[in-house]
Phi, psi and omega in degrees: 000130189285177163306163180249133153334321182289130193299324200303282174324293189307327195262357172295150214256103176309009155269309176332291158331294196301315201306307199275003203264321159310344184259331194265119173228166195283175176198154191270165191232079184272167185305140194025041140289141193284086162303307166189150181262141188309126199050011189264141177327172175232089205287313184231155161198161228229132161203107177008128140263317175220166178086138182267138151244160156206158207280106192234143163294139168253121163285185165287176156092330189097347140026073166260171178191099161316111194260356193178178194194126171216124157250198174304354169277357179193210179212170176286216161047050186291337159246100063318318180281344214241332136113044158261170200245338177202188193229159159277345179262169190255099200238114175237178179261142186256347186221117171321165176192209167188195190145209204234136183233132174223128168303116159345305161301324163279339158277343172305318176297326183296313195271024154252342151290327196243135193248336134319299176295320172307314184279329171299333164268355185268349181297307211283303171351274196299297169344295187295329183273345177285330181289310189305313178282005196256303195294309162315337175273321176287309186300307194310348200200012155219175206265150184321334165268337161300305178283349153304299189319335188253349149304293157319278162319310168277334170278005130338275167304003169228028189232170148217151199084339156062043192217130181190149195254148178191173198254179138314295201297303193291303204281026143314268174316305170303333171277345190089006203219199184256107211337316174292328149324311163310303176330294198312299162011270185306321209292321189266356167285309191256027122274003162276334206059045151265356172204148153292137156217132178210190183306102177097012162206151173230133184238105203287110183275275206281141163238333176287308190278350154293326189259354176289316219272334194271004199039054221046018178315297175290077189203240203291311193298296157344306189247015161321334205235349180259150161261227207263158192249210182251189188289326201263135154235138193245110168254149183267152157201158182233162209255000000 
């Protein structure tokens, strides 16, 4: 196995590594496969080389809002690491991929050997609960095109090639909000001249001026873990 891509992985202490690499094999990530299911064991977990899943809450009633966003910065399965047995939440892939799948059990037997490897996964853990209040705080205080904008940016930051199909009706559910609201969005982002947009692709023109546009929605934590991204992003969307 070359070095991995994945941060998680990457940044782990090569006896840690060594600890997880037998257990672990690649796998393709298709579009809306199912990661983990709500109150169901959590079998596996998984970490990105490429492709986004993401982590979404359900209300009573059916309600969703995307609660979290993993690329290649992180992994599935945060309790599990957090020493649960299931999640209330749902994590499926919004952007194909691909990556690395380890049995639950076997990391557990690993991160009981290693004291090191627990703490290097309780970092990405405490990483991952800083984004969910960061995102939770935004859906709460900024208005719907700051958190496209700041959405959009991140998925920016975990992609290449930057092109991915998604609905209306889907970034709807990653926002919390309501389809014409989503439109409504779009619409005011490219009369800013910060995106193009037409049927089946949105194309970012400004990222300085998108991350501006979020008033700190978007900002050191959201971009803590990436380097510099690239200038253009192209989303696929169907209308």
């Amino acid at each position: 196995m070359s070095l991995p891509r994945n941060h998680v992985l990457k940044t782990l202490s090569p006896e840690d590594f060594a600890l997880l690499l037998p257990s672990m094999h690649h796998v393709q990530l298709d579009l809306k496969a199912q990661l983990e299911v709500p109150y169901q064991p959590i079998e596996h977990v998984y970490f990105p080389e490429a492709g986004i899943a993401s982590v979404v809450a359900t209300m009573t009633g059916g309600r969703q809002s995307e609660v979290g966003i993993i690329g290649y910065d992180g992994m599935t399965g945060v309790a599990v690491i957090l020493g649960q047995d299931s999640s209330p939440n749902e994590t499926y892939i919004q952007v194909a991929g691909n990556g690395w799948c380890l049995p639950v059990e076997n990391l557990r037997s690993e991160v009981a050997k290693s004291q090191s490897l627990r703490e290097s996964l309780l970092r990405y853990a405490h990483a991952f609960l800083v984004q969910s209040s960061r995102t939770a705080l935004v859906n709460g205080h900024s208005k719907i095109e700051e958190r496209l904008a700041r959405w959009l940016l991140m998925v920016h930051d975990r992609t290449e090639g930057n092109k991915i199909q998604l609905t209306h009706e889907f970034l709807a559910t990653m926002l919390g909000a309501r389809r014409p609201g989503v439109t409504t969005a779009l619409q005011m982002l490219e009369y800013r001249g910060l995106v193009h947009a037409r049927r089946g692709e949105i194309t970012i023109i400004d990222r300085a001026g998108m991350i501006k546009l979020t008033h700190g929605a978007y900002g050191d934590e959201e971009q803590r873990h990436f380097g510099p991204a690239s200038a253009r992003l192209i989303v696929r969307y169907q209308t």
